[in-house]
C-alpha positions as CSV (number, residue, x, y, z in Angstrom):
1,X,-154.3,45.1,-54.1
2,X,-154.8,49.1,-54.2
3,X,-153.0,50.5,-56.9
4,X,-154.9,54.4,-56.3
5,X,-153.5,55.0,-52.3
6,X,-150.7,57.6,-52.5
7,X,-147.5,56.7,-50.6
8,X,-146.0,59.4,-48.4
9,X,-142.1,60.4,-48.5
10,X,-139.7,58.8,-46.0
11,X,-136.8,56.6,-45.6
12,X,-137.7,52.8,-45.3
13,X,-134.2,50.8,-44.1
14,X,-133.9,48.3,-46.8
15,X,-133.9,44.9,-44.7
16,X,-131.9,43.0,-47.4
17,X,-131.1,39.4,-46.8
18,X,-129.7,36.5,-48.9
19,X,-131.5,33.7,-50.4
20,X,-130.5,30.8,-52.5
21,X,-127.1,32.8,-53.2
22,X,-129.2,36.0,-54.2
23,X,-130.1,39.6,-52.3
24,X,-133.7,39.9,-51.7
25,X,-135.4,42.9,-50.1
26,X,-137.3,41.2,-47.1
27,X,-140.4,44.4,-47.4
28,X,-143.8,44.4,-47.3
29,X,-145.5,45.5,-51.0
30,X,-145.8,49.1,-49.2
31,X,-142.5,49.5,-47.9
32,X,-141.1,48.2,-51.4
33,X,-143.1,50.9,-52.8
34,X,-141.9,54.1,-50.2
35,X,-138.8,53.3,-51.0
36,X,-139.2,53.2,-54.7
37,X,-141.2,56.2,-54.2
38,X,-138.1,58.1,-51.8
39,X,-134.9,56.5,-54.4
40,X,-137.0,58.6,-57.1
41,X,-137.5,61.9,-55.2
42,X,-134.3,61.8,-53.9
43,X,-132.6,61.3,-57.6
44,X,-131.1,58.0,-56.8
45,X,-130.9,55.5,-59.5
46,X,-132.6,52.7,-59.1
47,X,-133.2,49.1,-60.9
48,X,-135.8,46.8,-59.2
49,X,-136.0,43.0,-59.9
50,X,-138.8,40.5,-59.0
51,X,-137.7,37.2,-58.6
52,X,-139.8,34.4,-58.9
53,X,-139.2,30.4,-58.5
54,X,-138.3,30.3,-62.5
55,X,-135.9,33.7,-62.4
56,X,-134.1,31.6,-59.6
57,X,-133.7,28.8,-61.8
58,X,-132.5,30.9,-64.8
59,X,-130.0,32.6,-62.5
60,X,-128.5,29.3,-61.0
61,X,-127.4,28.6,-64.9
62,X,-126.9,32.2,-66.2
63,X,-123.9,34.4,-64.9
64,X,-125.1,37.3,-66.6
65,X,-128.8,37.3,-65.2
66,X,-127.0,36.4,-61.9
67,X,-125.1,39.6,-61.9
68,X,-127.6,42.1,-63.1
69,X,-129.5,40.6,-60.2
70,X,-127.0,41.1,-57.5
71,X,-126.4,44.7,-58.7
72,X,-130.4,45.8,-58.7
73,X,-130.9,48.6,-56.1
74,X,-134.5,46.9,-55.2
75,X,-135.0,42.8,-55.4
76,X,-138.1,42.0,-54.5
77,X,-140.2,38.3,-54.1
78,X,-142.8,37.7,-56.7
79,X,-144.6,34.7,-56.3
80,X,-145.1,32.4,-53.6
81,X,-142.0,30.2,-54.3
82,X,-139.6,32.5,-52.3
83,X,-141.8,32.9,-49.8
84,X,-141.8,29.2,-49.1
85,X,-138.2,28.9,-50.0
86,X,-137.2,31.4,-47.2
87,X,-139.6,29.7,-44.3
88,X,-137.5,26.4,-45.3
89,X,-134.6,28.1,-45.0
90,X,-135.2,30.2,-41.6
91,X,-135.5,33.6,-43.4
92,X,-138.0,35.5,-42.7
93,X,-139.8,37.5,-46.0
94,X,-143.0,39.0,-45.2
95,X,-145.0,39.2,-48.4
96,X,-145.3,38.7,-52.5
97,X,-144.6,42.1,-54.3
98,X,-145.7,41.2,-57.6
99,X,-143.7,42.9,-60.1
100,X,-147.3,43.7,-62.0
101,X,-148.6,45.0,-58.9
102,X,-145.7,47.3,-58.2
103,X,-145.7,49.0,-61.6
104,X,-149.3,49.5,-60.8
105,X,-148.8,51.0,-57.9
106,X,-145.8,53.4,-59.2
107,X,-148.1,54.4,-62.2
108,X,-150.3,56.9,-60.2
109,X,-147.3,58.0,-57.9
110,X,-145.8,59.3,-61.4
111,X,-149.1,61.1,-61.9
112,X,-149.2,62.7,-58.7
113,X,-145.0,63.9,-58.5
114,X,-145.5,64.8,-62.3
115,X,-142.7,62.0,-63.0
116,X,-142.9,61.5,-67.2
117,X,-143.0,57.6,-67.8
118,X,-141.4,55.5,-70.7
119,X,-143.2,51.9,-71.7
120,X,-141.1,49.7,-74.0
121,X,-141.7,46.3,-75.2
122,X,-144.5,44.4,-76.0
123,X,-146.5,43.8,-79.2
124,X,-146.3,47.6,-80.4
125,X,-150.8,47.3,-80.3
126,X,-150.4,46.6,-76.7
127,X,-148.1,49.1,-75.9
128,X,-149.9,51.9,-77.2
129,X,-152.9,50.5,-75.4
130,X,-151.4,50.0,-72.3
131,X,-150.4,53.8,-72.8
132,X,-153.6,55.1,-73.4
133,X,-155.5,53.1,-70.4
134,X,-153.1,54.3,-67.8
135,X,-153.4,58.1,-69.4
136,X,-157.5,57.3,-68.4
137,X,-156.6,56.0,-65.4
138,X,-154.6,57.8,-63.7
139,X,-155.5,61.7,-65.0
140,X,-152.2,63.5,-65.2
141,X,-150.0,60.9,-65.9
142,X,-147.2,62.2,-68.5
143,X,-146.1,59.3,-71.0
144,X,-142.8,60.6,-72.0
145,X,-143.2,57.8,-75.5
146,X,-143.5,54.0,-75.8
147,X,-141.7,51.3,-78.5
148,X,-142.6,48.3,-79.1
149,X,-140.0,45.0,-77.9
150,X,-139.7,44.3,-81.6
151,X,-136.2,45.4,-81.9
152,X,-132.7,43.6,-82.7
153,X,-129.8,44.1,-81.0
154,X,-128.3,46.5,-83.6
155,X,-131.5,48.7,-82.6
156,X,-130.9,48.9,-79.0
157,X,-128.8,52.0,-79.2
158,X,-131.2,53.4,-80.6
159,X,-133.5,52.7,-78.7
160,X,-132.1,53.7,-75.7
161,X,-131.7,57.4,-76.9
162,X,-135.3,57.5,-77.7
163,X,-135.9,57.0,-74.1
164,X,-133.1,59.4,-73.0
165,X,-134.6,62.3,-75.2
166,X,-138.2,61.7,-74.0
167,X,-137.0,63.2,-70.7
168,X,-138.9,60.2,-68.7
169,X,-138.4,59.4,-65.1
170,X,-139.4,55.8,-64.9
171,X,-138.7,53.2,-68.0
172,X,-141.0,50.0,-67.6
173,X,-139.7,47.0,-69.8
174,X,-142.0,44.4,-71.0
175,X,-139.4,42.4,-72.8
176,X,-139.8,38.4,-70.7
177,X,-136.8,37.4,-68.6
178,X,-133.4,37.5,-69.4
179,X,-133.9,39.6,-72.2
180,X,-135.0,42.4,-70.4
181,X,-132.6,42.4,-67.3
182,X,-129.8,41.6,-70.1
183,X,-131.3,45.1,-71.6
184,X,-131.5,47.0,-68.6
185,X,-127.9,45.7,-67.0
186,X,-126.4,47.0,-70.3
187,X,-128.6,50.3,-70.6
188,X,-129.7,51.7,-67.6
189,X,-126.9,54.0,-67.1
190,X,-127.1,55.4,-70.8
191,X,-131.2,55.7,-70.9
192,X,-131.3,58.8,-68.2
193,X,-134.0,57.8,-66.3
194,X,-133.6,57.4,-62.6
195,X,-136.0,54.3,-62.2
196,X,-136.3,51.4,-64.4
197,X,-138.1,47.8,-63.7
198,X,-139.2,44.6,-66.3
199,X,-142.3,43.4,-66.1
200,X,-142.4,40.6,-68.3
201,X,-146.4,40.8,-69.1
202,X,-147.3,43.9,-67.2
203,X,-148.2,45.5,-70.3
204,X,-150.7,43.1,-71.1
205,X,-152.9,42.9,-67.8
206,X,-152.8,47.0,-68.0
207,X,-153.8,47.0,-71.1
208,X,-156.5,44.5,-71.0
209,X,-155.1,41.7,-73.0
210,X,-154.4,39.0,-70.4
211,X,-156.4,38.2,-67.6
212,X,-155.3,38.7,-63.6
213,X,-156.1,35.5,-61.7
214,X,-158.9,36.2,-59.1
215,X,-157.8,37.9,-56.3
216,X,-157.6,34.8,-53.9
217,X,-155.7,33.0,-56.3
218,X,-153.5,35.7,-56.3
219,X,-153.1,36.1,-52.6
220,X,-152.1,32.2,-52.5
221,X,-149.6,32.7,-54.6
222,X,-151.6,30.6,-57.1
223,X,-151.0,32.9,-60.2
224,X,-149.0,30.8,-62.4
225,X,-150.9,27.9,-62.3
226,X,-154.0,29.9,-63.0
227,X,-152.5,31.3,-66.0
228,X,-151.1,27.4,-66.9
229,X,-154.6,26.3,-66.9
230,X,-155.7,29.0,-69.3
231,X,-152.8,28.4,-71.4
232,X,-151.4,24.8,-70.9
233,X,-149.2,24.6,-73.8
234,X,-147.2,27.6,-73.1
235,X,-146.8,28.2,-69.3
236,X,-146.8,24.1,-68.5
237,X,-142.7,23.8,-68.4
238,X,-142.6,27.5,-66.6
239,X,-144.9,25.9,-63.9
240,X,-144.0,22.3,-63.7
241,X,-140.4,21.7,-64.9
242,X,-139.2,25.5,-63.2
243,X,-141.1,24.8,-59.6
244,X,-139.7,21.3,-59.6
245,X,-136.2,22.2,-60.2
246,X,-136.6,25.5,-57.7
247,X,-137.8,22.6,-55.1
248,X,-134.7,20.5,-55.7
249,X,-132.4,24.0,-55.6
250,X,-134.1,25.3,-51.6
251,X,-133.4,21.4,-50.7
252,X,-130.3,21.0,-51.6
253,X,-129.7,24.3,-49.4
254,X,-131.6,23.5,-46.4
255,X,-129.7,20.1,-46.5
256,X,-126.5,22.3,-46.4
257,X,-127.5,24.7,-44.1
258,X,-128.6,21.7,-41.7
259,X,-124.5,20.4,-42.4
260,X,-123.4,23.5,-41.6
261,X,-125.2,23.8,-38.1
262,X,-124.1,20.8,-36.8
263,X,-120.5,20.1,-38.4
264,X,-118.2,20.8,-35.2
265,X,-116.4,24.6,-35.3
266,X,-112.7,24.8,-35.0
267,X,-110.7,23.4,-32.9
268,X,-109.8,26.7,-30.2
């Protein structure tokens, strides 16, 4: 994907629909990222969410990942597994917006609006990298301060006022899911920025730590296994155990939605 186009200014209708019991934005990557783009300009607050088949799985179990999820301005699909899940279910969502890509793509249009940025979380050595490689990349870019994610819960107050007093427009999180959405459903409001997203490992591939799957791996929605292979022992149960309990979780609601269509309606 590009991450150096610039997106112009204009209202994109959210087309929101409802999949395995959660919102999801059905927009292309560039629509996702108008709107982002617009919500900022326009002052609105706005938290984004990328769901993928493990965050579905997680959510199924976990009220309080459910609920952050259902009150996030922007949900978008990350991965192939919704994709799929939403052609077995009759929906109709017309592309992955990685949540990497999208903070890529939001990096330079904070550059070009002069929009400070905050990056928290992370191993504090790859936060201050990932700092200093977007400062070269995109020229202009304002990085209102970074923390690291190595922070107890007593901290987080504290943490959160270091991000208000930096004055930054858009807070990216790089804390791994739930902790992150748990932070950002209890924060958001308090921190004073107006756009705020997690991003698991997006700190890592910016900063050159972790390695992007080739781009037609990506495109097939691939990425996870790629990153299984080169780390078996850590991503295998994300992978394998996640994507075969998202399988059983679309099946049991297609066999539902199939009930529903041909149980008989009331009686007039």
């Amino acid at each position: 994907m590009l991450h150096d186009r610039f997106y112009p200014l204009g209202r994109v209708p959210s087309l929101r629909i409802e999949l395995l019991g959660l919102p999801l934005d059905a927009l292309t990557f560039d629509e996702t990222v108008r709107l982002i783009v617009d919500r900022i300009a326009r002052g609105e607050p706005t938290m984004q969410v990328s769901l993928n088949a493990a965050k579905y799985v997680r959510a199924a179990e976990d009220p309080l990942l459910r609920g952050f999820i259902r009150r996030a301005h922007v949900v978008s699909p990350d991965g192939a597994g919704p994709l799929w899940a939403a052609r077995r279910l009759g929906l109709e969502v017309p592309e992955r917006v990685p949540g990497v890509d999208l903070m890529l793509a939001l990096l330079p249009e904070a550059a070009r609006h002069g929009w400070p940025v905050f990056l928290l979380g992370a191993r504090p050595e790859v936060v201050e990298r990932a700092a200093a490689e977007a400062t070269r990349r995109w020229p202009g870019l304002q990085v209102a301060g970074t923390h690291h994610g190595y922070f107890r819960a007593d901290e987080e107050a504290a943490v959160v006022e270091q991000v208000r007093q930096s004055g930054a427009r858009l807070l990216f999180v790089a804390l791994g899911s739930p902790r992150q959405e748990r932070f950002l459903d209890r924060w958001f409001a308090k921190t004073g920025v107006t756009y705020a997203q997690g991003v698991g490992g997006g700190f890592d591939v910016l900063a050159g730590f972790a390695r992007r799957a080739p781009e037609w791996i990506q495109r097939a929605g691939l990425e996870g296994v790629y990153r299984m292979i080169l780390e078996p022992r850590k991503r295998w149960r994300r992978v394998v155990v996640d994507n075969a309990r998202f399988i059983a979780l679309v099946l049991r609601a297609a066999r539902r939605r199939r009930g529903g269509e041909t149980r008989p309606g009331p009686a007039p």
